[in-house]
Backbone and ligand atoms as CSV (ligand in chain L), in Angstrom:
chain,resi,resn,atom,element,x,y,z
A,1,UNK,N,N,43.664,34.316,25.854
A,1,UNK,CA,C,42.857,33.961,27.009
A,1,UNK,C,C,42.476,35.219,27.789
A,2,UNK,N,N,40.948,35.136,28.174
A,2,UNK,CA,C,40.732,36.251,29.129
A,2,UNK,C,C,41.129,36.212,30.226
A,3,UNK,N,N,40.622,37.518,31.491
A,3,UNK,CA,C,41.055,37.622,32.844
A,3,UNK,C,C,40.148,37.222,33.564
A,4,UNK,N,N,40.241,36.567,34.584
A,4,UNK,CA,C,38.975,35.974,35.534
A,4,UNK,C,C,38.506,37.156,36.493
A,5,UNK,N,N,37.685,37.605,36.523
A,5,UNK,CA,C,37.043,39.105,37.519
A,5,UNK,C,C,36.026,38.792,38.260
A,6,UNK,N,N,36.419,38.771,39.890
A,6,UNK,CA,C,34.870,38.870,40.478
A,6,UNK,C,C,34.130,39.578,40.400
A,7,UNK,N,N,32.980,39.190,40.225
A,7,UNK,CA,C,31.793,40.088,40.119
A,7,UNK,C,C,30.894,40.659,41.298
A,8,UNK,N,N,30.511,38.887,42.191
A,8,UNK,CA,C,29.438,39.657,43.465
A,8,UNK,C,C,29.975,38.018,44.052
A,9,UNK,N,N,28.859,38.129,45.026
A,9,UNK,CA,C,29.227,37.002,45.747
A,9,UNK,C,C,27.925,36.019,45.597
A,10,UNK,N,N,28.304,35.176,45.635
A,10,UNK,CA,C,27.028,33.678,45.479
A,10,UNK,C,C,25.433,34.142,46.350
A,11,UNK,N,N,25.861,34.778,47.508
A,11,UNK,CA,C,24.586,34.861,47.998
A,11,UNK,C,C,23.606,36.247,47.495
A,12,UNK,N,N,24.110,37.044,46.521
A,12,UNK,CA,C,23.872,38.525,45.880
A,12,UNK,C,C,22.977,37.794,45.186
A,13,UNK,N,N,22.939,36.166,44.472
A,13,UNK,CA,C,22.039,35.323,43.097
A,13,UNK,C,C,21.000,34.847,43.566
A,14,UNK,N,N,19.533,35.047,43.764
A,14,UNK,CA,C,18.675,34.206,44.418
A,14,UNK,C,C,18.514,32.991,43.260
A,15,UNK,N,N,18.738,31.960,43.722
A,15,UNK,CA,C,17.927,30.628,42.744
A,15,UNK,C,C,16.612,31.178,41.990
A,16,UNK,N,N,16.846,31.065,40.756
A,16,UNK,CA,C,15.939,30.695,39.685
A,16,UNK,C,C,15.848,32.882,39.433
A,17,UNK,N,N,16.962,33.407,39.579
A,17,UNK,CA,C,16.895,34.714,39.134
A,17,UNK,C,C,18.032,35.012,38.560
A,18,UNK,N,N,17.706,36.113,37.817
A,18,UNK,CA,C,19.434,36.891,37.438
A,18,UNK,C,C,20.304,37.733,38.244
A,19,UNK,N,N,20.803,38.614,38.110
A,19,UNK,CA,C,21.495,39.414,38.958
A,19,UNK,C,C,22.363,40.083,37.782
A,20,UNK,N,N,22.310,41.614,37.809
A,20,UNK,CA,C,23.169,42.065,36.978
A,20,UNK,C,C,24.190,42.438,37.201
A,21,UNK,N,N,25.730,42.797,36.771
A,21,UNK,CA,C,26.743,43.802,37.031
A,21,UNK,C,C,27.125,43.563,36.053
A,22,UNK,N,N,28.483,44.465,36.565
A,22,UNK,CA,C,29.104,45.423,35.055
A,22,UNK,C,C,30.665,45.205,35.063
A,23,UNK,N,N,31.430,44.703,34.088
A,23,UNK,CA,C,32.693,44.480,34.266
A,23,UNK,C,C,33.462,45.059,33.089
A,24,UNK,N,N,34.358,45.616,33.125
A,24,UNK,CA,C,35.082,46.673,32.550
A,24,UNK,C,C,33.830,47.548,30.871
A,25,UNK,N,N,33.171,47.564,31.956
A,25,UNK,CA,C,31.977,48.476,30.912
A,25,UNK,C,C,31.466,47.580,30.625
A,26,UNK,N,N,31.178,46.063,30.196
A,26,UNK,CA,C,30.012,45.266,29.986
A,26,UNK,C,C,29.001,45.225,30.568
A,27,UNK,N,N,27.748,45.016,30.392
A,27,UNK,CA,C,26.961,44.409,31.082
A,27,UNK,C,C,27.031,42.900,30.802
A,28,UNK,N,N,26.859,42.482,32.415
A,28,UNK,CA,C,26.554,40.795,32.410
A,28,UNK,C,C,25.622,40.322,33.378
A,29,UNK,N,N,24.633,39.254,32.907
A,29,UNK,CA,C,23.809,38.467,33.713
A,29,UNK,C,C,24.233,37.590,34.516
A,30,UNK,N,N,24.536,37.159,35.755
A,30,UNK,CA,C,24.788,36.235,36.080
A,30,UNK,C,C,23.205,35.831,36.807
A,31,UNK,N,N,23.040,34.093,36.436
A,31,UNK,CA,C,22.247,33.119,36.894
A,31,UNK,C,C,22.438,32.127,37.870
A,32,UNK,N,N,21.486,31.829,38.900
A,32,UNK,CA,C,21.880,30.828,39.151
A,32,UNK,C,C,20.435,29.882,39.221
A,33,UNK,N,N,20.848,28.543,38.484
A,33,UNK,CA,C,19.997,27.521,38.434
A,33,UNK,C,C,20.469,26.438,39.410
A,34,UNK,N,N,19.334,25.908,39.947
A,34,UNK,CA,C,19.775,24.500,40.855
A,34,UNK,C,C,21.159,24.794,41.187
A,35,UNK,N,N,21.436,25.580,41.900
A,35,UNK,CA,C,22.833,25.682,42.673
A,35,UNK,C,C,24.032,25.952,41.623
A,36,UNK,N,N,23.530,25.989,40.321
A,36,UNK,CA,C,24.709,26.616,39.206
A,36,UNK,C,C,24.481,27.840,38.921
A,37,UNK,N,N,25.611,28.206,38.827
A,37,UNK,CA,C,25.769,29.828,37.892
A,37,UNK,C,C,26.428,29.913,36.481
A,38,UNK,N,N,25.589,30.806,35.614
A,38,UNK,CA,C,26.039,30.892,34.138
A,38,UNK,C,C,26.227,32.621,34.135
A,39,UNK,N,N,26.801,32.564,33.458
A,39,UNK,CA,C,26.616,34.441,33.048
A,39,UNK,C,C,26.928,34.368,31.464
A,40,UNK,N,N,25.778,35.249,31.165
A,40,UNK,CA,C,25.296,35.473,29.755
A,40,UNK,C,C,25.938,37.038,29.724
A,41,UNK,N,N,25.505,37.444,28.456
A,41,UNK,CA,C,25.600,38.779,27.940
A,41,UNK,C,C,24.745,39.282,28.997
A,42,UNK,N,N,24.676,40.684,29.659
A,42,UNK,CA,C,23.731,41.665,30.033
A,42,UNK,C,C,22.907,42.570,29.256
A,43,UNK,N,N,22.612,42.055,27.961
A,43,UNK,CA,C,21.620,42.919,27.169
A,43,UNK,C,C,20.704,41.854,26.062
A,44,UNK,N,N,19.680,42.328,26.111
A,44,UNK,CA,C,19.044,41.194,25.165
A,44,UNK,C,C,19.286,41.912,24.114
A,45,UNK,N,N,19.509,40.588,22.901
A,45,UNK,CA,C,19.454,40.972,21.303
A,45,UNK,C,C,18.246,41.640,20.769
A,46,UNK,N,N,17.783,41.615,21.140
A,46,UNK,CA,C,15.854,42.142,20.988
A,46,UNK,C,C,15.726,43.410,21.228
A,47,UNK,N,N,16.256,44.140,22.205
A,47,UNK,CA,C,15.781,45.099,22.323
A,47,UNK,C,C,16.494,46.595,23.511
A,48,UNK,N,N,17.749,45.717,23.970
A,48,UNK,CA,C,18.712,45.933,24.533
A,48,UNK,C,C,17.700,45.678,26.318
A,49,UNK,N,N,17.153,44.369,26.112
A,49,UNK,CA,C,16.374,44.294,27.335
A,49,UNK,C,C,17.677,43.816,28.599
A,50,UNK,N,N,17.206,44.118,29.994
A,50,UNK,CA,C,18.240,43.960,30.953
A,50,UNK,C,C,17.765,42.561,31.526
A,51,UNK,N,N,19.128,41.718,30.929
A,51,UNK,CA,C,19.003,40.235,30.787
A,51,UNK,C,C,18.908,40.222,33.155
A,52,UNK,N,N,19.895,40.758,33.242
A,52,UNK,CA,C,20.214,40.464,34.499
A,52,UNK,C,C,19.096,40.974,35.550
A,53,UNK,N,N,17.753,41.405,35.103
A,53,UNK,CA,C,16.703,41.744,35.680
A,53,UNK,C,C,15.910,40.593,35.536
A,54,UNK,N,N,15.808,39.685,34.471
A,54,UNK,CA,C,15.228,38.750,34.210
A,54,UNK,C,C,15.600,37.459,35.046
A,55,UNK,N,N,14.589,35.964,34.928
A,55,UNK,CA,C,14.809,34.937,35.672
A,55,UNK,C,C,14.820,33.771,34.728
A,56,UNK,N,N,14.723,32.598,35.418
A,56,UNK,CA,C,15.511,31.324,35.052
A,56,UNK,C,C,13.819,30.967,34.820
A,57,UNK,N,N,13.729,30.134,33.666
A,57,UNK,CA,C,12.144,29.004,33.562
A,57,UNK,C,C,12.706,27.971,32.599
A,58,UNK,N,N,12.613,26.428,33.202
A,58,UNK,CA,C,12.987,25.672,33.110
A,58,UNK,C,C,14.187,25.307,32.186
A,59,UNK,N,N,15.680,26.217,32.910
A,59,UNK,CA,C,16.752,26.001,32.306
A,59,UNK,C,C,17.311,26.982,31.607
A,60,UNK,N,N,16.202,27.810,31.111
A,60,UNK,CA,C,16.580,29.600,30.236
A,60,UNK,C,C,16.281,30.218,30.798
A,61,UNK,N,N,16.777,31.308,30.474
A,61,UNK,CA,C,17.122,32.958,31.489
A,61,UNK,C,C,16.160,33.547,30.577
A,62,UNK,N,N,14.927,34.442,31.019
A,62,UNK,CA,C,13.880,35.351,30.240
A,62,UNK,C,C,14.231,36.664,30.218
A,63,UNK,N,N,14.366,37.191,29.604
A,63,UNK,CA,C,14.418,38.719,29.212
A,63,UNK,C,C,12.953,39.233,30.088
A,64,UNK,N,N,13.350,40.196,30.748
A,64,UNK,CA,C,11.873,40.504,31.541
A,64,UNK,C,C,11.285,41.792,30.759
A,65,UNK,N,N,12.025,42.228,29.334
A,65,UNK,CA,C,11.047,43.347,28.590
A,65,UNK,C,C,10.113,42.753,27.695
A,66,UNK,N,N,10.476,41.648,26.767
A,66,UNK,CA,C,9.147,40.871,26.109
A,66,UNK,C,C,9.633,39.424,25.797
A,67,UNK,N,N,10.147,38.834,27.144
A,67,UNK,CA,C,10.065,37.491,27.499
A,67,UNK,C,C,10.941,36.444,26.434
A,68,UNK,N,N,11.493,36.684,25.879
A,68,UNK,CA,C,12.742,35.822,25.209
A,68,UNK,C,C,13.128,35.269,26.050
A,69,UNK,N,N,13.380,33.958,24.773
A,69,UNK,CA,C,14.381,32.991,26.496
A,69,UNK,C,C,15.463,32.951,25.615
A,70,UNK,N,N,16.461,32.475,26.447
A,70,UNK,CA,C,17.828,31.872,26.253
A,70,UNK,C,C,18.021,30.530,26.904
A,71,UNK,N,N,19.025,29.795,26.169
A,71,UNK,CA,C,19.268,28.279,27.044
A,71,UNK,C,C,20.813,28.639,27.989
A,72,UNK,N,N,20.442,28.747,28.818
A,72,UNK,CA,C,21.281,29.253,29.944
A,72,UNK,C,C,22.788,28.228,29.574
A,73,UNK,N,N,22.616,27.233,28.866
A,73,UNK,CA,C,24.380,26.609,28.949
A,73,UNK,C,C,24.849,26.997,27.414
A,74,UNK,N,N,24.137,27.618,26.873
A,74,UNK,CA,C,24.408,27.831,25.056
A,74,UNK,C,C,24.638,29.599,24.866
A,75,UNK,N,N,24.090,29.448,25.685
A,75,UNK,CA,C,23.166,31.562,25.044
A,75,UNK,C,C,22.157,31.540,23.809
A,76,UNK,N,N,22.200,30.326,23.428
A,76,UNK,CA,C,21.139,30.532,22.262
A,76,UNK,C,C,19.649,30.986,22.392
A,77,UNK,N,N,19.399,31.689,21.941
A,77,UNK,CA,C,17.640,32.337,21.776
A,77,UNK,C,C,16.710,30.792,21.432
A,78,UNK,N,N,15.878,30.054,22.439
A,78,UNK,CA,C,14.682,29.968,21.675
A,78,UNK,C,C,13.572,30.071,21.481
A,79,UNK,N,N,13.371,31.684,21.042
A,79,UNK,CA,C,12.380,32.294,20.906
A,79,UNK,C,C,11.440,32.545,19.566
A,80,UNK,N,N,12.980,33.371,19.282
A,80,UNK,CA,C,13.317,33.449,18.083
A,80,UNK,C,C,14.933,32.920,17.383
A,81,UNK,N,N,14.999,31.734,16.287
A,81,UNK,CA,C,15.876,31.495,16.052
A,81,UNK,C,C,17.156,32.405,15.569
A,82,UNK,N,N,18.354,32.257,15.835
A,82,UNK,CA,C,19.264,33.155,15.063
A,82,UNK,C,C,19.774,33.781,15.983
A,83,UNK,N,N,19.363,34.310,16.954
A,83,UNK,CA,C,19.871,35.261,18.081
A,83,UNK,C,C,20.381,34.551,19.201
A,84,UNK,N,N,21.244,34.933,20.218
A,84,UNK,CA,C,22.597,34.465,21.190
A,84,UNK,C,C,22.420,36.029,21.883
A,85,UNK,N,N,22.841,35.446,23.453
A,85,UNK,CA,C,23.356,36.211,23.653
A,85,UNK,C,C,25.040,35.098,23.844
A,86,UNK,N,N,26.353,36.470,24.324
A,86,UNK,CA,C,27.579,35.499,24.177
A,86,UNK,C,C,27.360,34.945,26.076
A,87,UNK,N,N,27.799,33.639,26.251
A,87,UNK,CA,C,28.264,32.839,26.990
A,87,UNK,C,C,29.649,33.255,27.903
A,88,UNK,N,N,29.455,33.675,28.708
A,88,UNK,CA,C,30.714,34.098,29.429
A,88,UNK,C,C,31.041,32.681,30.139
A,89,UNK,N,N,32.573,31.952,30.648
A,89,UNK,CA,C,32.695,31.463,31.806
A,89,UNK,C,C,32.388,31.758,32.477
A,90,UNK,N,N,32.197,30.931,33.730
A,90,UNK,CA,C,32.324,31.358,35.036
A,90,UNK,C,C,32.265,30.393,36.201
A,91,UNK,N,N,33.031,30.992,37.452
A,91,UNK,CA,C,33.221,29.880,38.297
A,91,UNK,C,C,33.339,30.594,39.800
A,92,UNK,N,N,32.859,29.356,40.284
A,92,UNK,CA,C,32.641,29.692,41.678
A,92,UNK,C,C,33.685,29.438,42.849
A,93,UNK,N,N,34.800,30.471,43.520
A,93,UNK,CA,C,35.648,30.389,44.594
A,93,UNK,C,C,35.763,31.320,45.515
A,94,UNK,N,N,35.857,30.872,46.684
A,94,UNK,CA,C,35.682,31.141,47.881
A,94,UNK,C,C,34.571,31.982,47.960
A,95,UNK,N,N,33.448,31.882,47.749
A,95,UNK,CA,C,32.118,32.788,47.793
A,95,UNK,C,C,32.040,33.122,46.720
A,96,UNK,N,N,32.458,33.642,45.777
A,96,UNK,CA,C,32.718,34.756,45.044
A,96,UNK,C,C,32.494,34.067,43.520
A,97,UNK,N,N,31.733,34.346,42.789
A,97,UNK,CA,C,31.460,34.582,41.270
A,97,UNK,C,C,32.255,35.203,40.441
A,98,UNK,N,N,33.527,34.064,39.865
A,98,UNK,CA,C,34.401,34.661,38.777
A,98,UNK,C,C,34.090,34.965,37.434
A,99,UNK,N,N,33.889,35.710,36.702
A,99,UNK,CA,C,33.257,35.094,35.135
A,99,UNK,C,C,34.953,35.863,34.437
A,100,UNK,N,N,35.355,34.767,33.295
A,100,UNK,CA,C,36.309,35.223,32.379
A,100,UNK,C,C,35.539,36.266,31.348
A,101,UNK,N,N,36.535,37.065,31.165
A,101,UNK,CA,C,35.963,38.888,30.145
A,101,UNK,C,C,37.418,38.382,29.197
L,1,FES,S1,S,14.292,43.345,24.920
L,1,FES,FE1,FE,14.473,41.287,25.532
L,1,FES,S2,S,12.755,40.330,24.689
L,1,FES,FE2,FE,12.579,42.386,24.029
């Protein structure tokens, strides 16, 4: 089992955007949709695009270098089939955005 690490705080996520940081050298996206947060990988499979610069369209997180989506509760690509980014946990206490590493 991983370690739970805060990252930023709930109000750092604007609705329907990403937000990036970095946890023991990863990059990670965290999202927040309709009042949820997901955190994906911080790099797109494509092209090492910066997931956490990118935003939410209807339910997937876009890569903002040449627009890949992901399904924000899977990590799956459907853009192009075959590609993921990985799915981190994550959870929300006392303000604060936990994701398990
Ligand atoms: S780097 Fe993400 S779509 Fe190209």
């Amino acid at each position: 089992m991983g370690k739970f690490v805060a990252v930023c705080r709930v109000e750092q996520v604007a609705e329907g955007r990403g937000f990036p940081v970095e946890v023991d050298g990863l990059r990670v996206a965290i999202y927040r949709n309709r009042d949820r947060y997901f955190a994906l990988s911080g790099r797109c499979p494509h092209a090492n695009g910066p997931m956490g610069l990118g935003w939410v369209e209807d339910g997937e997180a876009v890569c903002p270098l040449h627009r890949w989506r992901f399904n924000l509760a899977t990590g799956r690509c459907t853009t192009v089939r075959g590609h993921a980014l990985h799915r981190y946990w994550c959870a929300v206490r006392e303000g604060q955005i936990w994701v398990e590493i």
